[in-house]
C-alpha positions, 0 to 999 in steps of 0.5 A: 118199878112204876109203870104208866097204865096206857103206854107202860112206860116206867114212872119216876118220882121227876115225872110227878112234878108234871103230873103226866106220863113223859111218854103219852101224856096221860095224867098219872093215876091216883094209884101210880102217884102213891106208888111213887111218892111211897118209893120216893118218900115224897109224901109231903113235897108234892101236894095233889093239888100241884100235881092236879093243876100241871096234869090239866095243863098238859093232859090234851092229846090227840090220836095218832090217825094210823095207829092211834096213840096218844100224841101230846097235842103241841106234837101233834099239829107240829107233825112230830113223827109218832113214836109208835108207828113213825108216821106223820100223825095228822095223816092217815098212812095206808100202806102202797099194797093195800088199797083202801077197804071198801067195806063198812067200818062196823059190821053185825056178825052171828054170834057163831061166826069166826073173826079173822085172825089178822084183823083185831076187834071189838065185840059189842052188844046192843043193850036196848031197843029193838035191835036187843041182843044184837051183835057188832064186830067193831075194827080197832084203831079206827075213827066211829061215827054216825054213819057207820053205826047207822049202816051197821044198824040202822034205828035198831038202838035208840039215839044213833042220830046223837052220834057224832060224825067222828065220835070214838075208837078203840085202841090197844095198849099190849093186852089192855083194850081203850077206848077213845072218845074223839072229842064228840058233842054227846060224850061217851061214858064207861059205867057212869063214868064220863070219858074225858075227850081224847083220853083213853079209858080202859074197857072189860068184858062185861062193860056198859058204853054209853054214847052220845049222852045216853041214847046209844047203850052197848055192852063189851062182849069180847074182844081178843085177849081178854082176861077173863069173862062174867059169868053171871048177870041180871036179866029182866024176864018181860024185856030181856035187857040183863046187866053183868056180874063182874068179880070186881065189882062184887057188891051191887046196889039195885034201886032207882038211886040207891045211895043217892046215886044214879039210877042203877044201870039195870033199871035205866036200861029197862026204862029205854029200851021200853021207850025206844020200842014204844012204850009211853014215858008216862006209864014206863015212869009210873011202872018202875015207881014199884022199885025203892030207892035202894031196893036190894043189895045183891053180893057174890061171895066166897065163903067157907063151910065150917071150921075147916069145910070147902069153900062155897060160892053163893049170892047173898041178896038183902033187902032194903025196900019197905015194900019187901023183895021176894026171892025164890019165893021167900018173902023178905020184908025187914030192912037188912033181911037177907037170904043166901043162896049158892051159885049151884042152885041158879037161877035165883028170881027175884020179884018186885010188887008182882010187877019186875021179875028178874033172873040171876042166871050164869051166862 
């Protein structure tokens, strides 16, 4: 059985000739239409193109305004009841016995405070800026804009002043957590990856969410029945700015743009937030040339000792810089020159040219 990603709703092989889940009228990923035409030994009646041009002409949905759940757009302006929740969903539906809150819709809270069991949210965390490290307890479900990260934290990131009036929310679908760009000027993105207005995009802890066309940078640190959790990151010891080890995604290339690519996160992080504190462009830019292009390759592993030993858990950090990478002190200088190090010997340092000294560390 083939399920549709957001809504869950089972997939048959009719629903590839509109190329969109019948239910919530998001596109069909790539991996449920192999599933389907595998199932259905459609592999050649199909073609991707086809099913690329009807997904286009019916991916636009609209948010339901009480519960948020995608709503095709003819449904939505013709005030069809949301299948979700029943209401009109132009409207915002607030229950008779409850007024309406008076308090700001994000807040800062400690990271040792207790969210309260009835109320589901989103923990994000500042990346860069002077507000670094900060924490945001963000409602679900909720239409975010300008105004109220600018109550929650002021100028303390960089770029809240991009943020559109009604720039996104976040969601939930049974245990997965979405977040929603809500068709904002600026965009909003999830790892590099350019969320397509009013379509939700999954989230994990450990995920970097760009708003507002880079200014605004935040990490998804918690969020209640999250999976699982990283356990390691990078952390740039003059700044403090870290970036995540996830397990899916094991293998990362650390450079300016490694592979041609963008810039590694990490590295972009660093650059703004010495900006956003201050700092001239113009010596920042000339600091950071020190990293190559692709400057080291860093791969979190399982592997076994011996012929038939334990399974040991280690980083392997390989170098590709022409001006060496030093780690734990070992000089690494050839292309493709390597070290291992096990988990248990955390932390690693890592030095760039005398100049950028980061930690591997567990969280």
């Amino acid at each position: 059985m083939v399920r549709c990603e957001v809504c869950n709703a089972e997939l048959v092989a009719d629903d590839l000739s509109m190329g969109v889940c019948p239910e919530c009228s998001v596109p069909i990923s790539s991996t449920n239409r192999e599933a389907l035409l595998k199932a259905s030994n459609l592999d050649e009646s199909v073609p991707e193109s086809r099913i690329q041009q009807r997904s286009e002409s019916k991916s636009a949905v609209e948010p339901c305004n009480t519960c948020g759940n995608p709503i095709p757009v003819d449904d939505f302006h013709s005030g069809t009841p949301c299948p979700a929740c029943g209401n009109d969903p132009r409207t915002a539906e607030t229950p008779q016995d409850s007024p309406p809150s008076k308090t700001p819709s994000v807040a800062v809270v400690s990271p040792v405070e207790e969210e309260s069991p009835k109320a589901r949210s989103v923990k994000l965390s500042i990346v860069t800026g002077s507000g670094l490290g900060r924490f945001l307890d963000v409602p679900e479900n909720t239409p975010l804009g300008r105004d109220d990260f600018l109550k929650a934290i002021g100028n303390e990131v960089s770029g809240v002043e991009y943020i559109s009036s009604e720039h996104l929310k976040f969601l939930r679908k049974d245990e997965f957590l979405y977040v929603v760009d809500l068709g904002s000027r600026n965009g909003t993105s999830v790892n590099h990856d350019e969320c397509t207005a009013n379509v939700p995009k999954q989230l994990n802890v450990g995920d970097r969410l760009v708003i507002s066309g880079g200014g605004s940078v935040f990490r998804v640190e918690d969020f209640e029945g999250a999976k699982s959790k990283p356990r390691f990151r990078i952390l740039d010891e003059k700044t403090g700015v870290s970036y995540v080890i996830r397990e899916s995604h094991p293998r990362i290339l650390v450079g300016r743009q490694p592979d041609g690519g963008p810039t590694h996160p990490l590295i972009e992080d660093i650059y703004s937030h010495r900006i956003a504190i201050g700092e001239s462009k113009e010596s920042v830019s000339k600091e950071l040339l020190v990293i190559s292009r692709k400057q080291f390759e860093l791969r979190h592993e399982m592997r076994t000792t011996g012929q038939n030993g334990p399974m040991k858990e280690l980083f392997v950090i390989t170098n590709f810089s022409g001006n060496g990478t030093v780690v734990n002190g070992s000089n690494l200088q050839g292309e493709g020159e390597a070290v291992e190090i096990g988990t248990s010997s955390l932390p690693i340092i890592i030095d760039i040219q005398e100049t950028f000294r980061w930690r591997i560390e567990e969280i």
